[in-house]
N, CA, C and O atoms as a printed pandas DataFrame, in Angstrom:
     atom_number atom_name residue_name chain_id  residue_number  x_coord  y_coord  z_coord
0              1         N          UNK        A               1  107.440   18.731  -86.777
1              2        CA          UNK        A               1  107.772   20.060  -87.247
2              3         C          UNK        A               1  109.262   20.164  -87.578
3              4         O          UNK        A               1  109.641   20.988  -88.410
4              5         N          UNK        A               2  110.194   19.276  -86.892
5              6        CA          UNK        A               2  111.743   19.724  -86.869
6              7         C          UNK        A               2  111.933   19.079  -87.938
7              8         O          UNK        A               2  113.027   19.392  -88.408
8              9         N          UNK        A               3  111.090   17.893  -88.910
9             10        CA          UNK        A               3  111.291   17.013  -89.915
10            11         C          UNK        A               3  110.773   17.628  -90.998
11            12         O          UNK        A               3  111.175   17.040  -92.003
12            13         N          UNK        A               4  110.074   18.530  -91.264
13            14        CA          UNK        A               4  109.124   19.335  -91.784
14            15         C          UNK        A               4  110.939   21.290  -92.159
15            16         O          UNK        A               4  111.423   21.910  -93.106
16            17         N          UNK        A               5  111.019   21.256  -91.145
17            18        CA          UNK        A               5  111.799   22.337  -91.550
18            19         C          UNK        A               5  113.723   21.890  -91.899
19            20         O          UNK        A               5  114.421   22.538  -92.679
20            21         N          UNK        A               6  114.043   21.092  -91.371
21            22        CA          UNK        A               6  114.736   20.269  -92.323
22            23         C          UNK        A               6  114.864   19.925  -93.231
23            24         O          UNK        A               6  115.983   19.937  -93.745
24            25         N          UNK        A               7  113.650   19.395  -93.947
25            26        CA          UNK        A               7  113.438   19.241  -95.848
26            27         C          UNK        A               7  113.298   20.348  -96.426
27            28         O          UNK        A               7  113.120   20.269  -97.641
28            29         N          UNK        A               8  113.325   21.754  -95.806
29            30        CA          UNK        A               8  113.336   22.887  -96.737
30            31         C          UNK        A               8  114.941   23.248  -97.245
31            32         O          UNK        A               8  116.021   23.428  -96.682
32            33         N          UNK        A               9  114.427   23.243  -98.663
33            34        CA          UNK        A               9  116.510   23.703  -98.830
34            35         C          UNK        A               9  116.762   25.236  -98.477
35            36         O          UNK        A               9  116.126   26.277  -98.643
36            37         N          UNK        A              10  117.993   24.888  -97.909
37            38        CA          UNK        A              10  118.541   26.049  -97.301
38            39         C          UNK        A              10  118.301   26.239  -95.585
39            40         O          UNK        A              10  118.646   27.109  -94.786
40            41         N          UNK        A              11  117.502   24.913  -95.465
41            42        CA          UNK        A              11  117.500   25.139  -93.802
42            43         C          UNK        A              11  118.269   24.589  -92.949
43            44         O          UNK        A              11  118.756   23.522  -93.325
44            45         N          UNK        A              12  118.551   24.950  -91.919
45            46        CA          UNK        A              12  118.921   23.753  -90.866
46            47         C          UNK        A              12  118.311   24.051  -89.190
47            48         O          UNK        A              12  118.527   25.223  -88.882
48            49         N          UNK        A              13  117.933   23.621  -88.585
49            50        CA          UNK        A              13  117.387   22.980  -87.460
50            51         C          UNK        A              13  117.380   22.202  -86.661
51            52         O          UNK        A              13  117.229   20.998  -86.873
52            53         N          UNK        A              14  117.574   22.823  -85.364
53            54        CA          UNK        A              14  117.895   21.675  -84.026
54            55         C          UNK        A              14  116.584   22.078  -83.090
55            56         O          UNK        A              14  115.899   23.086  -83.262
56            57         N          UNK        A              15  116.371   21.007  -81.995
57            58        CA          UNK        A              15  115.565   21.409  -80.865
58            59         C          UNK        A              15  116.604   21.842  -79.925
59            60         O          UNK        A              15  117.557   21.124  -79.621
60            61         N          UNK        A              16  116.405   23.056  -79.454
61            62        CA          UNK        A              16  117.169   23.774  -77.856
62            63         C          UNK        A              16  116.967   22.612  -76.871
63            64         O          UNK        A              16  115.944   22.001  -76.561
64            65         N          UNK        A              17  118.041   22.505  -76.534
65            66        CA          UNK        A              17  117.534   21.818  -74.906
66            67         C          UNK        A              17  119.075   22.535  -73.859
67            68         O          UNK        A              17  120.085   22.001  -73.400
68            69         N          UNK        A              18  118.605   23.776  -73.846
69            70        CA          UNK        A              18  119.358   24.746  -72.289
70            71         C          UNK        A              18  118.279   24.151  -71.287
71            72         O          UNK        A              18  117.113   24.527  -71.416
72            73         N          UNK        A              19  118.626   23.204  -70.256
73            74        CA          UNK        A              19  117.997   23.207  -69.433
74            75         C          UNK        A              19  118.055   24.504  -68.069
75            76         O          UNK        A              19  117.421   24.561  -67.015
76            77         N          UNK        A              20  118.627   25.013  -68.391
77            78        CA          UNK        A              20  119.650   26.579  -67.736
78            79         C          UNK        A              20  119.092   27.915  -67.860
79            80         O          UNK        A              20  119.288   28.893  -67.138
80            81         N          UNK        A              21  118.366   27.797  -68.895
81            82        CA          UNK        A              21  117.466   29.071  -69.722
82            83         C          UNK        A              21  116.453   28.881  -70.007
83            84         O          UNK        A              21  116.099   28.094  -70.885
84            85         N          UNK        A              22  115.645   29.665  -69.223
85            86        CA          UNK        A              22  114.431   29.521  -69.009
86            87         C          UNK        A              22  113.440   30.108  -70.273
87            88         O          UNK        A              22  113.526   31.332  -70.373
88            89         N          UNK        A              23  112.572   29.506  -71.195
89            90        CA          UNK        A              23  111.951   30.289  -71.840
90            91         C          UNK        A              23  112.447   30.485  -73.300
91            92         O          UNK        A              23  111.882   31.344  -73.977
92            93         N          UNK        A              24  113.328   29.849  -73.768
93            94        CA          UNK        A              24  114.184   29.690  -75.036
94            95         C          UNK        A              24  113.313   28.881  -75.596
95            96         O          UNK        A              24  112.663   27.912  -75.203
96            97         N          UNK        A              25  113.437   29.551  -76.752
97            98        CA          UNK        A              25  112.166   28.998  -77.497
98            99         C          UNK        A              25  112.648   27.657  -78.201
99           100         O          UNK        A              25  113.808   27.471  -78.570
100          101         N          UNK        A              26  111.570   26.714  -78.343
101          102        CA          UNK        A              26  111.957   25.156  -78.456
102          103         C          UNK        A              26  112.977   24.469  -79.842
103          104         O          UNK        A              26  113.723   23.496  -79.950
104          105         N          UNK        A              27  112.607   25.361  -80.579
105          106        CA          UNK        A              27  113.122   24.706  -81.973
106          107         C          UNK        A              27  113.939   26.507  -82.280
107          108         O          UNK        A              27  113.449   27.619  -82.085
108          109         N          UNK        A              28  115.393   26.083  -82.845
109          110        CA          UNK        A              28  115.809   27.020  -83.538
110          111         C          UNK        A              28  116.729   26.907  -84.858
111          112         O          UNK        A              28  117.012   25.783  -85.274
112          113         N          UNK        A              29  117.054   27.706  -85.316
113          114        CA          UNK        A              29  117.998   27.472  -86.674
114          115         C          UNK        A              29  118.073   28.244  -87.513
115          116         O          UNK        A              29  117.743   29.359  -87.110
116          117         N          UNK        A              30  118.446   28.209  -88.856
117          118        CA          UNK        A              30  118.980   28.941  -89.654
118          119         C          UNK        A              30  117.992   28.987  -90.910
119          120         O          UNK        A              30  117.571   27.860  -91.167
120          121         N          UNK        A              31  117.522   29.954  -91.735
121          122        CA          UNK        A              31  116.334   29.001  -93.024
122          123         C          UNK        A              31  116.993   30.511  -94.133
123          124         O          UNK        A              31  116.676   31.687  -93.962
124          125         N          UNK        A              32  117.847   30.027  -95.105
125          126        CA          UNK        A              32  118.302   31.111  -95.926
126          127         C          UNK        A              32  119.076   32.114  -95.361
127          128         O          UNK        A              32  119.136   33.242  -95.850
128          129         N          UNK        A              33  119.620   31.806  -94.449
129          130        CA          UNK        A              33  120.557   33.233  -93.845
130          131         C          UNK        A              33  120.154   33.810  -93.212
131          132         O          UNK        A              33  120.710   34.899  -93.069
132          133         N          UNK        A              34  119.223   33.595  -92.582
133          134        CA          UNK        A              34  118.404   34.169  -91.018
134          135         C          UNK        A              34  117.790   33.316  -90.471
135          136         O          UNK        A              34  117.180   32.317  -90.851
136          137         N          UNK        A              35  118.085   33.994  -89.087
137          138        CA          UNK        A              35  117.852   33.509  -87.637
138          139         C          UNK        A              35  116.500   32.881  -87.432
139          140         O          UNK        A              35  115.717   33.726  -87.866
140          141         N          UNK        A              36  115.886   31.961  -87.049
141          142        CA          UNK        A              36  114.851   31.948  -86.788
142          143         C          UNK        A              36  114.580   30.813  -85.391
143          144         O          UNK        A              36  115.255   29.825  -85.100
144          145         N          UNK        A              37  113.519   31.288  -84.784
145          146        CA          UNK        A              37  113.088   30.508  -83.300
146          147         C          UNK        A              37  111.946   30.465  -83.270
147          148         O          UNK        A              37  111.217   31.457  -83.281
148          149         N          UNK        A              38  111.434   28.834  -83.208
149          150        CA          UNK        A              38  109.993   28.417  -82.782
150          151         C          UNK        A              38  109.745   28.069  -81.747
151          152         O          UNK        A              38  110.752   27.529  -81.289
152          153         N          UNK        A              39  108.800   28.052  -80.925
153          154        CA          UNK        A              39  108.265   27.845  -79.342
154          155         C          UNK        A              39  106.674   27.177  -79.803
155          156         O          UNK        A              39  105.736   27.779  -80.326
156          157         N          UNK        A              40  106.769   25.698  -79.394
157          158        CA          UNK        A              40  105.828   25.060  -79.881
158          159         C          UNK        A              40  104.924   24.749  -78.492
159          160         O          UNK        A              40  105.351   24.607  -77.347
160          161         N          UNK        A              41  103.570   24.693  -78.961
161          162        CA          UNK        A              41  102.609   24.745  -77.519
162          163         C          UNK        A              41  101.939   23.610  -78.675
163          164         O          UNK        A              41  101.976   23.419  -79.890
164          165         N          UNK        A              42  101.140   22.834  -77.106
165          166        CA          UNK        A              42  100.186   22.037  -77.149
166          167         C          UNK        A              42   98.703   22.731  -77.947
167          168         O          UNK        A              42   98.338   23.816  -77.493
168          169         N          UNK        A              43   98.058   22.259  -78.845
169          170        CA          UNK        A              43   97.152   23.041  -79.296
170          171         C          UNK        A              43   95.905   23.895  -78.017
171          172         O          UNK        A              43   95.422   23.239  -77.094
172          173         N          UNK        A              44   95.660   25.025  -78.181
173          174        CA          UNK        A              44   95.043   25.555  -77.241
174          175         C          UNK        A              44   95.615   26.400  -75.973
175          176         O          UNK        A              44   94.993   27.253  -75.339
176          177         N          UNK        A              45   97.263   25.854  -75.704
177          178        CA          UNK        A              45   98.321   26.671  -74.922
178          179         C          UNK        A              45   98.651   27.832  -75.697
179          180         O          UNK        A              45   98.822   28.022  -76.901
180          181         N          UNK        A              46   98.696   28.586  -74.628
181          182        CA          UNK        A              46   99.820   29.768  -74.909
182          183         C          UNK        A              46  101.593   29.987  -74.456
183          184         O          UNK        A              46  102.137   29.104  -73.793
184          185         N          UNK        A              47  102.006   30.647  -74.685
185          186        CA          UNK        A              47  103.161   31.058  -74.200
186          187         C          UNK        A              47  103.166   31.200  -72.943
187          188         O          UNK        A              47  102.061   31.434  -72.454
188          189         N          UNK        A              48  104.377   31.117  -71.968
189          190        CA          UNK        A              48  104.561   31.941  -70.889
190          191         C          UNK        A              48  104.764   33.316  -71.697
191          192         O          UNK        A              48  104.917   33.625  -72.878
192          193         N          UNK        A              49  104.673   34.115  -70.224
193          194        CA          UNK        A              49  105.464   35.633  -70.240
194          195         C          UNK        A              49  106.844   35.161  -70.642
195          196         O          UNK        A              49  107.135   35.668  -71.726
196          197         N          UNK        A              50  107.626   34.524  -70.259
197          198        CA          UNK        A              50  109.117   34.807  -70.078
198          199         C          UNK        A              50  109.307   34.405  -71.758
199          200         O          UNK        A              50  110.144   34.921  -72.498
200          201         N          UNK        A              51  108.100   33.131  -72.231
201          202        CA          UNK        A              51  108.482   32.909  -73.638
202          203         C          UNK        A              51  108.475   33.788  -74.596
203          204         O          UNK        A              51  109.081   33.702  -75.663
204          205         N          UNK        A              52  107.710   34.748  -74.190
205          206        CA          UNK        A              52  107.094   35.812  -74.968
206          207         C          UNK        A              52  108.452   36.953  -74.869
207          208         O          UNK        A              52  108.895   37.568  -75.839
208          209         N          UNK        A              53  108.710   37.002  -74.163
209          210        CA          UNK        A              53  109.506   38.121  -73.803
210          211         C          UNK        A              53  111.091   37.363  -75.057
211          212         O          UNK        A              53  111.558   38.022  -75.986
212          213         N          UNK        A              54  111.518   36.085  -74.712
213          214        CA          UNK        A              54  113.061   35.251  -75.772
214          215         C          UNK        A              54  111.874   35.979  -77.206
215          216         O          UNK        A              54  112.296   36.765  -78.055
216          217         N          UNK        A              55  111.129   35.721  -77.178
217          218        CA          UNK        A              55  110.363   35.816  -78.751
218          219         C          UNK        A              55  110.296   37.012  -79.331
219          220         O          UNK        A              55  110.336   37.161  -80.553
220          221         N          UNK        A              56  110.156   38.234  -78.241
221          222        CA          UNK        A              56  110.478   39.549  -78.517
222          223         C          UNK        A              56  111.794   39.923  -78.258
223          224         O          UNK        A              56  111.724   41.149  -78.184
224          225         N          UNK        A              57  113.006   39.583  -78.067
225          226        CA          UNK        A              57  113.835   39.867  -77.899
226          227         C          UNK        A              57  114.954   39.400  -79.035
227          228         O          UNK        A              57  116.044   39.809  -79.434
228          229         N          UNK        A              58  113.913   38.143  -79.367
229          230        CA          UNK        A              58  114.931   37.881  -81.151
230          231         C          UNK        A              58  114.175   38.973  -82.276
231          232         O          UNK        A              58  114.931   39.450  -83.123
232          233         N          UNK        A              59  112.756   39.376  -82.316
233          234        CA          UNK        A              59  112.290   39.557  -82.815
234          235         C          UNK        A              59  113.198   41.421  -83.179
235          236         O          UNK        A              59  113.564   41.876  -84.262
236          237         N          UNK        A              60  113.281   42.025  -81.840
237          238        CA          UNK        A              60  114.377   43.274  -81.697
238          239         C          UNK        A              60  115.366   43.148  -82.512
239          240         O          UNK        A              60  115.609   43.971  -83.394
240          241         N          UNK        A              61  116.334   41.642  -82.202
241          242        CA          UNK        A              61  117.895   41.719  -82.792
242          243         C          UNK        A              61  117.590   41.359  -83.929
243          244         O          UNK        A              61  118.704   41.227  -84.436
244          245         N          UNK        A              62  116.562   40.998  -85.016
245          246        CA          UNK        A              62  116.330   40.880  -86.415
246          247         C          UNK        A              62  116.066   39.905  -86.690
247          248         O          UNK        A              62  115.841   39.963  -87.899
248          249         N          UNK        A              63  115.883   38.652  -86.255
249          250        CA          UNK        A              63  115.483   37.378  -86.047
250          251         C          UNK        A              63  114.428   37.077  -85.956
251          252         O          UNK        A              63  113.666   37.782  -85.294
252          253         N          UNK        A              64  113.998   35.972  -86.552
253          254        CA          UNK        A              64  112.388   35.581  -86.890
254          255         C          UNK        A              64  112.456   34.980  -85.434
255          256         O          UNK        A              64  113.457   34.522  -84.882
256          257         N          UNK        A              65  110.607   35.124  -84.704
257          258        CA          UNK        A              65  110.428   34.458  -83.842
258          259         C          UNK        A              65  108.761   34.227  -84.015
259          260         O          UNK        A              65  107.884   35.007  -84.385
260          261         N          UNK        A              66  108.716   33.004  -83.642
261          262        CA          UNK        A              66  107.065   32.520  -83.256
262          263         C          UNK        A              66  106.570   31.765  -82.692
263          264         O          UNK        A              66  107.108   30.663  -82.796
264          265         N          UNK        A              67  105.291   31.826  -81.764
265          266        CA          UNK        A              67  105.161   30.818  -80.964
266          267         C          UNK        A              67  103.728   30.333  -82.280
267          268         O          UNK        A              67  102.911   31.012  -82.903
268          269         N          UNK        A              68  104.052   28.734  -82.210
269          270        CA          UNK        A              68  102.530   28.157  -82.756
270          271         C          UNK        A              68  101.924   27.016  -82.367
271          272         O          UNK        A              68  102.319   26.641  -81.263
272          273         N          UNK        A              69  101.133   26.347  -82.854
273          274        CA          UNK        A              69  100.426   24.947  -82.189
274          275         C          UNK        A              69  100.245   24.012  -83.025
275          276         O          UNK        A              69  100.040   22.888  -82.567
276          277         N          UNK        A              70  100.267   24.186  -84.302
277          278        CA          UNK        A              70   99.823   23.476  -85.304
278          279         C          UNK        A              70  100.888   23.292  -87.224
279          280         O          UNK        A              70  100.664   24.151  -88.078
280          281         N          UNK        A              71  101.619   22.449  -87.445
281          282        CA          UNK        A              71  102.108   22.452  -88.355
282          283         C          UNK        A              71  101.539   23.224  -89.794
283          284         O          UNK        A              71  102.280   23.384  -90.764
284          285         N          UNK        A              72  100.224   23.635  -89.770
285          286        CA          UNK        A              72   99.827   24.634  -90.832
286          287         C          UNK        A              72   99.683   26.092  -90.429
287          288         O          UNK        A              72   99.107   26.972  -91.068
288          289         N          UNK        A              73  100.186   26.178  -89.480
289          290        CA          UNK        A              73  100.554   27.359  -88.970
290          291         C          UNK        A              73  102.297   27.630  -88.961
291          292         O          UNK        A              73  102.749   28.775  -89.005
292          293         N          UNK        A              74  102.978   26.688  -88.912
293          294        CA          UNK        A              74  104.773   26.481  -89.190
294          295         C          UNK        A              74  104.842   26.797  -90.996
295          296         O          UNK        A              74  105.808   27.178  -91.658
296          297         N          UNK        A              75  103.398   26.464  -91.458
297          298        CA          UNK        A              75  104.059   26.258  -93.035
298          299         C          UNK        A              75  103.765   27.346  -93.591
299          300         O          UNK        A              75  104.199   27.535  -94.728
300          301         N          UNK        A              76  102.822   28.516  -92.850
301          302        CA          UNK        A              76  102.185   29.773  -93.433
302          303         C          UNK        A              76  103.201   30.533  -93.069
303          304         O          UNK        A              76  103.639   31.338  -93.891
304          305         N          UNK        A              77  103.820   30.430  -91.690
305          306        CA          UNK        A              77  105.144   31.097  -91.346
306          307         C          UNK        A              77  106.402   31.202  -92.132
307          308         O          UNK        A              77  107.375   31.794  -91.665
């Protein structure tokens, strides 16, 4: 997925690793001048609460957020 949003022009993308902060969603970066944060689950997982909560809390300050499982679900996003 992080190789996948990298080849889009205008993006850029790192994986988070705060081992400090709990619930930060896994992949974040920039795609055209806004914020955006992915939280990637094993197919069939869900979120924690606490993930849910970083995901609504970018989602407040204007920032794209989503949790998904599947790279055709990253590309509909």
């Amino acid at each position: 997925m992080l190789r996948y949003l990298n080849d889009l022009p205008g993006g850029f993308f790192w994986k988070a690793n705060d081992r400090f902060t709990v619930g930060i969603p896994d992949l974040v970066g920039c795609y055209q001048g806004k914020f955006i944060a992915i939280e990637v689950k094993k197919p069939g997982e869900k979120p924690r609460p606490i993930q849910e909560y970083w995901i609504s809390k970018i989602k407040e300050s204007g920032g794209s957020a989503i949790w998904l499982d599947n790279l055709k679900e990253l590309k509909e996003f």
